[in-house]
C-alpha positions as CSV (number, residue, x, y, z in Angstrom):
1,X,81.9,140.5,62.4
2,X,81.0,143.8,63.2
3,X,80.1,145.0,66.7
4,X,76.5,145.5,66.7
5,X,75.9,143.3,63.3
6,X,71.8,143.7,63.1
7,X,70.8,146.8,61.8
8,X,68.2,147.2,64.4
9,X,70.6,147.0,66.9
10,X,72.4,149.9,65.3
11,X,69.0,151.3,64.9
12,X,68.2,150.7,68.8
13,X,71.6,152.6,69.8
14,X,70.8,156.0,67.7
15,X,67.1,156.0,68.9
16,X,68.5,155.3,72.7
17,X,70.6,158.0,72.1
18,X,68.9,160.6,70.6
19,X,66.4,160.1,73.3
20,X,69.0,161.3,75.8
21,X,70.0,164.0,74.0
22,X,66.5,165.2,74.0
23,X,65.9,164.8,77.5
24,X,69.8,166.5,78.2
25,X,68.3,169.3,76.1
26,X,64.7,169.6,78.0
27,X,65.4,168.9,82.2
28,X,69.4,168.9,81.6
29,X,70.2,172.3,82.1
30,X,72.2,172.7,79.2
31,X,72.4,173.4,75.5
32,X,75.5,171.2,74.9
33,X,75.2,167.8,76.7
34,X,78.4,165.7,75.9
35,X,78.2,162.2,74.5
36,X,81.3,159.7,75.2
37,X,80.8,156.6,73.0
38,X,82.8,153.5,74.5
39,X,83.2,150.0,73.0
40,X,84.8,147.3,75.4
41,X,84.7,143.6,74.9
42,X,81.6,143.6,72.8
43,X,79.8,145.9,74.4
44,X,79.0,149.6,73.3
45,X,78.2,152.0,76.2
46,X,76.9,155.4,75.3
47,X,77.1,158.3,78.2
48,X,75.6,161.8,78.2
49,X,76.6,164.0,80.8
50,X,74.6,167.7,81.5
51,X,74.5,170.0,84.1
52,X,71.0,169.0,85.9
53,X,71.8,167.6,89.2
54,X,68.1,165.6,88.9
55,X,68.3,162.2,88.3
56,X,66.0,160.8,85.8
57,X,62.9,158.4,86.5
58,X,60.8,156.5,84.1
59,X,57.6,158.1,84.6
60,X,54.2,155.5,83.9
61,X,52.4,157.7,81.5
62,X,48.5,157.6,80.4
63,X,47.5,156.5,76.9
64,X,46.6,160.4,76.1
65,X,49.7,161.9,77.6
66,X,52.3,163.7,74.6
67,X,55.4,162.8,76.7
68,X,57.1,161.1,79.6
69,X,57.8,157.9,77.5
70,X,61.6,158.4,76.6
71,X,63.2,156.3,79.4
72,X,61.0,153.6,79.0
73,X,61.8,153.6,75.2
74,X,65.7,153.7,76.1
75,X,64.8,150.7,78.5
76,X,63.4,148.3,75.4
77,X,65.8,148.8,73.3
78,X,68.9,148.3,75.2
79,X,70.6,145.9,77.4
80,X,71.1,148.2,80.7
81,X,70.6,151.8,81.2
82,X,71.2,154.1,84.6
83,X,72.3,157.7,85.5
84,X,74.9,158.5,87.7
85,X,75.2,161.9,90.0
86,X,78.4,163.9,89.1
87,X,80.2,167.3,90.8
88,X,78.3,169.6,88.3
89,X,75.6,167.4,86.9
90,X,74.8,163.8,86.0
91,X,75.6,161.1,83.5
92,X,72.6,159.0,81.7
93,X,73.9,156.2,79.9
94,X,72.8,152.8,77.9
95,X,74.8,149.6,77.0
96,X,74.2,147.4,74.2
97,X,75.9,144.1,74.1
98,X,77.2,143.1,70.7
99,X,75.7,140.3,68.4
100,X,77.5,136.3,69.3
C-alpha cells in the first residue's frame, strides 16, 4: 500500500507545499528556497528552508482580504506543521501521516 494511498492526501501534500514555496518566495528573502522531502515510518515530512530570519504566524484574515490565508490552509490539510529558527534563516515544514 502506498504511502499516502488517497489521492487527496497526495493532493493535500502538493497544495501544503506549494503554499510554502510561495510564502519562501514573498517574506523568505530568497529566490531559491530548498525543499528536503522525508518519509519515515509512515509519515512524509516536507521542510523548506530560506534565508528570512522571521518566523511565520497564521494571520486571522477578513472575508475581503486577497491574502494572509496560506498557513491556515497548510494547517487543514496536514497533520502538524511548525517553523524552526536556523543560523541563516528558518525552516517551515508539514507532516502528513500515511493512510492505515
Amino acid at each position: 500500500m502506498p504511502l499516502l494511498s488517497p489521492a487527496s492526501s497526495i493532493g493535500d501534500a502538493e497544495l501544503a507545499l506549494v503554499e510554502l514555496i510561495v510564502n519562501a518566495w514573498r517574506h523568505g528573502l530568497t529566490a531559491s528556497p530548498v525543499v528536503l522531502v522525508v518519509i519515515t515510518g509512515g509519515t512524509l515530512r516536507v521542510t523548506v528552508a530560506d534565508r528570512s530570519p522571521s518566523l511565520p504566524e497564521q494571520r486571522k484574515p477578513n472575508s475581503l482580504s486577497e491574502s494572509g490565508r496560506g498557513l491556515q490552509l497548510v494547517a487543514g490539510l496536514t497533520h502538524r506543521w511548525g517553523a524552526e529558527p536556523q543560523k541563516l534563516g528558518k525552516r517551515v515544514w508539514f507532516e502528513l501521516d500515511g493512510a492505515a
